[in-house]
N, C-alpha and C positions, 0 to 999 in steps of 0.2 A: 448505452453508456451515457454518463452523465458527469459532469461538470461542477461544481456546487462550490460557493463560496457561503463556507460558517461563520463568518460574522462580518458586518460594515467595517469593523474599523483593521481588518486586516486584508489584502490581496490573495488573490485566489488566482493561479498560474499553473492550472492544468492543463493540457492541450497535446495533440497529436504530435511528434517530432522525429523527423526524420535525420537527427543529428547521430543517436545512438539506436543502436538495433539489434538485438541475439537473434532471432530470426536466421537460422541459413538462406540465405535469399530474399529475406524481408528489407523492407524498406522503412517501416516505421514502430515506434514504441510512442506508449503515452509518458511525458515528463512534466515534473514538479518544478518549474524554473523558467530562466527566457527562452524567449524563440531561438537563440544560436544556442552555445556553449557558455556564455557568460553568465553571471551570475544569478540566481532568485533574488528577490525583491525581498530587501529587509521587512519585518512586520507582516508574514504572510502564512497564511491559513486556507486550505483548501480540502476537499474531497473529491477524490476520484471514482464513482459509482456505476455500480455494475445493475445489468436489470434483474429483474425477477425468476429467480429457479427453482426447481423442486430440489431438496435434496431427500436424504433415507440416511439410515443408520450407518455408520461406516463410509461415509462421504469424507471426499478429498478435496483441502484448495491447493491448486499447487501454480505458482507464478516466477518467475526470474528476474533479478533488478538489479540497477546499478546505482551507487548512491557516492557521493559528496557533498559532504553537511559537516555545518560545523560544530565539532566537537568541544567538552575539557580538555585542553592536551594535556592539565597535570592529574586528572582524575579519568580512568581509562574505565570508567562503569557509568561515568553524567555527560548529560549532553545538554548544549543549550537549543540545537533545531533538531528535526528530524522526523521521518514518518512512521506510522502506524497501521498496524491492519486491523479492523472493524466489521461487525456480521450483524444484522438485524434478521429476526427469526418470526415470519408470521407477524408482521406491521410492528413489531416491538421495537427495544430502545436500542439503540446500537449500543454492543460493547466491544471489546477490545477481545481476539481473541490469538492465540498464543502458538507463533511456531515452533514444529519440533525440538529446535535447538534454541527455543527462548531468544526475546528480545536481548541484544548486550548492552543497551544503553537504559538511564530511564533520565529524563528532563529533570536539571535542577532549579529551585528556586527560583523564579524570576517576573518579577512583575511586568516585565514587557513580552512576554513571553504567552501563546495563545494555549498552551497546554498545562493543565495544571502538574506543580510537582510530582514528583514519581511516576509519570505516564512511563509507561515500556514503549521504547521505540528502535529503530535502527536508526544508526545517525553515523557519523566519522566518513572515511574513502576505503571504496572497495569496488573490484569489478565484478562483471553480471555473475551470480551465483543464486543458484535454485533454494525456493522456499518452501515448509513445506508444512500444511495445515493440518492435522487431523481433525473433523469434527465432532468425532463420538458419536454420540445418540442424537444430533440436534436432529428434529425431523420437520418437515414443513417446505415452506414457502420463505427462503433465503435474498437477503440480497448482500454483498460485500461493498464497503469502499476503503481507498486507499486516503490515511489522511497525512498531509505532513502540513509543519509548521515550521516558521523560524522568529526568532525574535528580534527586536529594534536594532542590533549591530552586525555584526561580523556576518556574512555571506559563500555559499562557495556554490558547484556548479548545479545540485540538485538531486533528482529521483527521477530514475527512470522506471518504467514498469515493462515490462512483454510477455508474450507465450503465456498467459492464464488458461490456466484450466480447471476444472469441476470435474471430480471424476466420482462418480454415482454407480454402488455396487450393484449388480443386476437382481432382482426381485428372486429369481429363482435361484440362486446361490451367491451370498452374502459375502464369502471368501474371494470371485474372482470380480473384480475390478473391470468390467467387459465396457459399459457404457463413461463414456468420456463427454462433457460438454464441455467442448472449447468455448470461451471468452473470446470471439475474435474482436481485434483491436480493429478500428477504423473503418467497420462493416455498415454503424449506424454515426459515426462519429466523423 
C-alpha cells in the first residue's frame, strides 16, 4: 500500500488510524484526514493505493467505509469534497470505476477544488457501510486507489476505508467466488 500525493499545491492525509475501525477486533482503518478525529486539511488531494493483483473475468472489489465531507446541503446530488474509487488495468490510465449502487454525489463547479466538475464521488455523513464493485470482463494486472479531495473552505472529519477485498472467481468454475484476496490493511503499511 501506498500513500501518494496528486499534486504540490494540494495536501495529501492518508495514513493508518486507529480512531475508526469495522474490523470485529481490529484496531486500525486507513483515513483521509487528521491524525485524531478533527478535521482534514482545507486544499487537499490524496491517493490511497493498493499494490499489484491479478484479476479474471467476474472479479470483485469489495471494501467498507465511513465518510464526513462536506456536502451542498441545498442540493442533495453536488458535493464540494469527497472521495472516489479508481482501477488502472495493466500499467494504464486510472479511471474511475463505479459501485453497484452508483456514486450519490458528483463535485460541483469550483476553482479551488482538486477535482474537476462532475467527478462521481461519495461525499456527505454516513456510517461504515459496504461497497461494492463489479469488474466485468477487466482482465490483467489491476491496481486500485482510493482518492478523495476537498476544496479551500469548509472541512468535516474525513474518509475512512477497511476490510478490502478482491474476490477472484476460481479458473475452473467462474460461477463460485472460492478465491478471496484480502487487502490487508497495515501489513506493509
Amino acid at each position: 500500500w501506498e500513500s501518494v500525493q496528486l499534486s504540490n499545491q494540494f495536501v495529501n492525509q492518508w495514513h493508518r488510524s486507529s480512531m475508526r475501525n469495522k474490523t470485529e477486533g481490529g484496531t486500525y482503518s486507513m483515513k483521509f484526514g487528521s491524525s485524531t478525529t478533527g478535521n482534514y486539511a482545507a486544499s487537499s488531494y490524496g491517493a490511497f493505493v493498493s499494490p499489484y493483483m491479478n484479476i479474471v473475468p467476474g472479479s470483485v472489489l469489495k471494501f467498507w467505509h465511513w465518510m464526513d465531507a462536506e456536502n451542498h446541503s441545498s442540493n442533495n446530488t453536488q458535493a464540494w469534497d469527497g472521495g472516489t474509487v479508481e482501477m488502472s488495468l495493466n500499467g494504464g490510465a486510472w479511471e474511475t470505476i463505479l459501485p453497484e449502487n452508483g456514486y450519490p454525489y458528483v463535485i460541483r463547479q469550483n476553482p479551488a477544488s482538486p477535482f474537476e466538475a462532475g467527478t462521481l464521488v461519495f461525499s456527505g455523513s454516513f456510517d461504515w457501510r459496504e461497497e461494492v464493485f463489479q469488474l466485468y470482463d477487466a482482465t490483467g494486472i489491476a491496481q486500485f486507489r482510493f482518492v478523495f479531495g476537498s476544496d479551500a473552505y469548509t472541512a468535516a472529519e474525513g474518509w475512512y476505508i477497511d476490510d478490502i477485498n478482491v474476490i477472484v472467481p476460481t479458473v475452473s468454475n467462474p460461477e463460485d467466488f472460492g478465491v478471496v484476496q484480502p487487502l490487508m490493511l497495515g501489513q506493509n503499511y
